[in-house]
N, C-alpha and C positions, 0 to 999 in steps of 0.2 A: 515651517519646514517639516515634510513627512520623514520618520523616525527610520532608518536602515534596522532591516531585520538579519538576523542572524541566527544560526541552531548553535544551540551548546550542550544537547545533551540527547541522546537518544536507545531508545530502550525495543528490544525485538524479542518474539516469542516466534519463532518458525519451526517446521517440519525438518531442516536442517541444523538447527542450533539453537539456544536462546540467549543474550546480550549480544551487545554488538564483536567483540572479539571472537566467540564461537562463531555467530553468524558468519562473519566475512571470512576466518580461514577457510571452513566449507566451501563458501560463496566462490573464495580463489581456487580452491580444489578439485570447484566443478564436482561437488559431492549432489546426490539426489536423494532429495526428500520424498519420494512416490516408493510406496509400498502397500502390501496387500491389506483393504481396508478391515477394522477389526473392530469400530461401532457397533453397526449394524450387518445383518444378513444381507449380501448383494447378490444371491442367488437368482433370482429374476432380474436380472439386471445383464448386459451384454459387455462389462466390462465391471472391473473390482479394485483399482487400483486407484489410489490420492493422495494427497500430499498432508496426512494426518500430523497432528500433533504428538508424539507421543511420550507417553511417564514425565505429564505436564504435571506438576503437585502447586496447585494456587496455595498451599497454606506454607509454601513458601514466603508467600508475599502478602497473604491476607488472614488477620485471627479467626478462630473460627465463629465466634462470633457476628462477624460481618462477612465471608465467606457463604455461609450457610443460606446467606435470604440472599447470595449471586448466582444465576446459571452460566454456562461456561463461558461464553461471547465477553461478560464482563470482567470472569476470571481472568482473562487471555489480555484484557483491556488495562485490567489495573496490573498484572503482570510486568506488561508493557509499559506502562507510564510508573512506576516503583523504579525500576532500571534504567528509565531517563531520568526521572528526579534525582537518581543516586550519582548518575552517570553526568548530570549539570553541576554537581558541587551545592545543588542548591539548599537554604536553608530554609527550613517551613516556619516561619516563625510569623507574628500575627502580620508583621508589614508587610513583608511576601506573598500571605495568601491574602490577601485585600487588591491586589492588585495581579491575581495568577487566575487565568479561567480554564476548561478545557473544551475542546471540539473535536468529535469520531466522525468516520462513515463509516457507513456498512450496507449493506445491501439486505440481510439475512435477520439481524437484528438477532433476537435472543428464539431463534428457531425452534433448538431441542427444546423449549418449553412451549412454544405453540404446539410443536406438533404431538406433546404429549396430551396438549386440552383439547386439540382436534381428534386422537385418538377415543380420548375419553367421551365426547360426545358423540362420537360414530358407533362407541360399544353402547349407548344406551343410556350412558350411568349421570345420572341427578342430582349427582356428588362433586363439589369442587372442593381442594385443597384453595383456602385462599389466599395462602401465601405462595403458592405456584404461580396460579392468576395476576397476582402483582409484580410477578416477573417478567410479563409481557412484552410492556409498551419498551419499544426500544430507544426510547427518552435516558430511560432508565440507565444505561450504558454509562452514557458520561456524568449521571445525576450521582451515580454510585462513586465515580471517582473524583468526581468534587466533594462529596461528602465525607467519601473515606480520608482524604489531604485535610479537610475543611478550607476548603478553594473559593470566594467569594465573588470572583469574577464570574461571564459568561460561560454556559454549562449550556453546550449544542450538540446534535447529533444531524451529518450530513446525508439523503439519503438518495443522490445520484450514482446510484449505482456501481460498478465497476468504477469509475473516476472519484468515489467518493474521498480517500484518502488523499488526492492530491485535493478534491474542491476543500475538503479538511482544514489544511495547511495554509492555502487560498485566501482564506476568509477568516485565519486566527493573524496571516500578516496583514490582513489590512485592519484590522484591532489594532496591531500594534501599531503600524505606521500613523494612524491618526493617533495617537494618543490614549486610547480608550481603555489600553492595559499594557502592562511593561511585560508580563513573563501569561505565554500559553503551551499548554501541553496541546500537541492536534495530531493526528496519524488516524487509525482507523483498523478495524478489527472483525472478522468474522468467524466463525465457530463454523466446524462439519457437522452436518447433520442429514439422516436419509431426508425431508424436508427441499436439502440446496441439493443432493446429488442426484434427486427423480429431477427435479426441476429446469438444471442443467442439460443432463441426460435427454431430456425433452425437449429441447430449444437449439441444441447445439452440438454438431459432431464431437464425439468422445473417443481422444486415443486407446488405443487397445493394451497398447505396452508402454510407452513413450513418448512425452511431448517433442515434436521436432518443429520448433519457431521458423519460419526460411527458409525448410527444406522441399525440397522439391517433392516427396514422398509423405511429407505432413497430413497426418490423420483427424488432427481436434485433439482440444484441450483435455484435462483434467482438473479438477478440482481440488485446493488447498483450504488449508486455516490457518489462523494465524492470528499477531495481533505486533504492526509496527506504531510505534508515538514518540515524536519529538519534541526538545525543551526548545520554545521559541522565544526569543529575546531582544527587544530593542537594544538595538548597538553600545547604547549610553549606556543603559542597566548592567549589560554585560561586561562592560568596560569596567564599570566601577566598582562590580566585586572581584575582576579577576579572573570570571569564568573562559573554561575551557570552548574557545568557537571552533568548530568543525567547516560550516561555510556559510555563506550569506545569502540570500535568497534574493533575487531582483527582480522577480515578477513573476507572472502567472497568465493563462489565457484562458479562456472559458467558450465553449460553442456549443450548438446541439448541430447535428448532419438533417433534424429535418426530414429523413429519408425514410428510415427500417426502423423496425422494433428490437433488430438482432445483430444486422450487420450493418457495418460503417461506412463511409462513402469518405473517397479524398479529401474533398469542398470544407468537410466540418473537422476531418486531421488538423488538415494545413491551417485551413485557420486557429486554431486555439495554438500552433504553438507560432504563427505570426504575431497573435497577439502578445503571447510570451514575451517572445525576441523584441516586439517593436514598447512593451512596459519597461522594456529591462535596458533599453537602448544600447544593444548587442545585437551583431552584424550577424546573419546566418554564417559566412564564413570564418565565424571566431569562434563557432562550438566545435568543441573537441568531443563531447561522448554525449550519447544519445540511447536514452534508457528506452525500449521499445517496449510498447503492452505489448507485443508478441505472444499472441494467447497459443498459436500452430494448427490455425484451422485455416483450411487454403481461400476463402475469401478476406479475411481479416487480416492476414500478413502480408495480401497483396496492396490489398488498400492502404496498406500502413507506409508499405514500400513506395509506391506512387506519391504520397503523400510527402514523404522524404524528400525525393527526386525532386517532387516540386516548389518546397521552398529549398532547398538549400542547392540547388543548379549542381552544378559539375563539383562543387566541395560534397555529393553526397560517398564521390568514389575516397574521398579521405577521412570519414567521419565514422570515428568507430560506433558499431551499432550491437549492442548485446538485448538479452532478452532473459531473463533470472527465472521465469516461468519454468523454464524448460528445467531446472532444479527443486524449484518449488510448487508446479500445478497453477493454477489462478485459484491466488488467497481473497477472491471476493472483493469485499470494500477495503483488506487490508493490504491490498495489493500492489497500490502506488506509492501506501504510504509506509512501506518495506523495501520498497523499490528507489524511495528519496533516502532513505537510508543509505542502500547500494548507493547511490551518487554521490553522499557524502563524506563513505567511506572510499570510493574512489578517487576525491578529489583529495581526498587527504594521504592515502596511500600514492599516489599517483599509479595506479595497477586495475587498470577495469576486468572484471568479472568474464565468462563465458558465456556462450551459448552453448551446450552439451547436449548431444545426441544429432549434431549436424553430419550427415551425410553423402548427403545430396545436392549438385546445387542446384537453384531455381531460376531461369532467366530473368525471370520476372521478379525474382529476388535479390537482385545483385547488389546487396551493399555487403558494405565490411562487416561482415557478422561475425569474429571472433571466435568461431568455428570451435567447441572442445579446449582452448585453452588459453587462460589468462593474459592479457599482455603489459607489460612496463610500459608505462605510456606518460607524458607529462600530460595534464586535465585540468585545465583553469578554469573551464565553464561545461558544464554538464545539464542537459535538457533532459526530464522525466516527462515521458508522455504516457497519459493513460484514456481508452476509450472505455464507452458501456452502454447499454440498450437502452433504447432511449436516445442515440443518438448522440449521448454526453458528450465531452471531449475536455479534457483539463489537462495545462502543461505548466510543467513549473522550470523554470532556468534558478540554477544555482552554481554558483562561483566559488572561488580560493576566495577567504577572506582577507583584506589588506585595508589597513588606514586612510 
């Protein structure tokens, strides 16, 4: 028999707040994390604005002695996964980490240090710091918080893009369900850097002022950092110390659309969260909230929309549909997996989140978008969907936990 997965503990670093209790009042408050960026010079740049992190202090979470050989992707990672560990009850002790692994995505990897060694070889100079250099490979991410735990299990970094944080998640419950390991940290993290926001900038219409997810008036995205990581648990394990379960995870679906390098196409939506739905042997008409990538750029929210309509039929006019970007910017690879978070605090709150800065509406956009303010809703099953270039497509359904 394959093992029931369940979260019991989870840990958030965002532009809005960081642990799960700051996060979600924001999150309810329809608070925004986009402000004027303060890294780097955006002066040649046609917009200034993203969803930074800010008066993030890793030596909160990490001594300096092992801080010092992290750049900040990892700061934000182990930030994150510190706050789940604390937040599961769990106890590190030699049986735990023999059978505890972790798994990220990301997209960006440990950027601000590429692009300082790209720098440096664009000025000329002959000179490597080599302890910079070994900051690199973005292996490193989860190698560093398995090391910092001393975690003995699987130690993976996932890098399909935008969906990385849910494929994350994805691929630490089917460890568990077969047996392979009782407890994994998985979520996913990306750091700002001028690096992700030429990048972006380059590839993808950029809001001027404000994300509007579904709005008829929708400009393009903005960019986030961040870093979400959940405590995943075979059911038995968690049972038998007692941990706190927030909800149960029932399945997952996986596609590529096959189509674009940038934009999504219906075909590869609908299928990954049919797959979802049809792992999890839940009826389209039995979800209640529906976490949208909703990045607010008018080809992506349309196809998103389409994609709705067409697995869930005429239950799309009752299916609440929010979109946390519009709060947060797109947090890169850490963006679904802050987003399974938002589910799992809604399922436990019974209270889904906004979409903020809806103004307008959009024919082509008509589902229940939650419009600026929070709703009391009962939520027994929650579908997180996230797309990414490349066609990706990764959905994860998760439930109220019951015996």
């Amino acid at each position: 028999m394959r093992q029931r997965v369940v979260i019991t503990g989870m840990g958030v670093i965002s532009s809005i707040g960081s642990g799960k209790d700051e996060f979600w009042k924001a999150l309810i408050a329809g608070k925004s994390g986009i402000s004027e960026i303060s890294s780097f010079d955006t002066s040649e740049f046609s917009t200034h604005l993203a969803g930074e992190v800010k008066n993030f202090d890793p030596a909160l979470y990490l001594p300096p002695e092992i801080m010092n050989n992290m750049a900040r992707a990892s700061h934000l990672a182990f930030g994150a996964a510190s706050l789940a560990i604390s937040d599961s009850q769990l106890q590190l002790d030699e049986h735990t980490r023999e059978k505890m692994g972790v798994v990220l995505g990301t997209i960006m990897g440990e950027s601000q240090i590429f692009q300082q060694v790209n720098e440096t070889c664009v000025n000329h100079k002959n000179e490597f710091d080599g302890k910079v250099v070994r900051m690199i490979p973005t292996g490193n991410i989860s190698e560093n918080i398995a090391e910092g735990f001393s975690l003995y299990g699987p130690a993976q970094m996932i890098l399909t893009a935008c969906a990385a944080g849910n494929c994350a998640i994805g691929y630490a419950y089917d460890l568990i369900r077969k047996g392979d390991v009782s407890i994994m940290l998985a979520g996913g993290v990306d750091a700002f850097s001028q690096m992700a926001f030429s990048g972006f900038n380059s590839i993808l219409p950029m809001a001027p002022d404000k994300v509007r997810p579904f709005d008829k008036n929708r400009k393009g995205m903005m960019i986030g950092e961040g870093s979400g990581v959940v405590t995943m648990e075979s059911l038995e394990h968690a049972l038998k110390r007692k941990a706190p379960i927030y909800a149960e995870i029932s399945g997952y679906g996986l596609s590529c659309d096959a189509y674009h390098m940038a934009a999504p196409q219906v075909e590869g939506i609908s299928q990954a969260i049919l797959k979802a739905l049809k792992e999890s042997g839940i009826k389209p008409e039995d979800v209640d909230y529906y976490n949208a990538h909703g990045i607010g750029t008018p080809v992506n929210d349309k196809e998103e929309c389409l994609a709705i309509k067409k697995v869930f039929g005429e239950h799309y006019k009752k299916l609440a549909v929010s979109s946390i970007k519009s709060m947060l910017g797109h947090t890169m690879g850490a963006a679904s997996a802050i987003e399974a978070i938002a589910c799992c605090l809604t399922l436990k709150h019974d209270m889904i989140p906004p979409t903020i800065n809806y103004e307008t509406p959009d024919p082509q956009c008509d589902i229940d978008g939650l419009s600026n303010t929070a709703r009391k809703q009962k939520v027994n099953i929650a579908i997180n969907h996230a797309s990414a270039f490349g066609g990706n497509n990764a959905s994860i359904v998760l439930k109220k936990f019951e015996l």
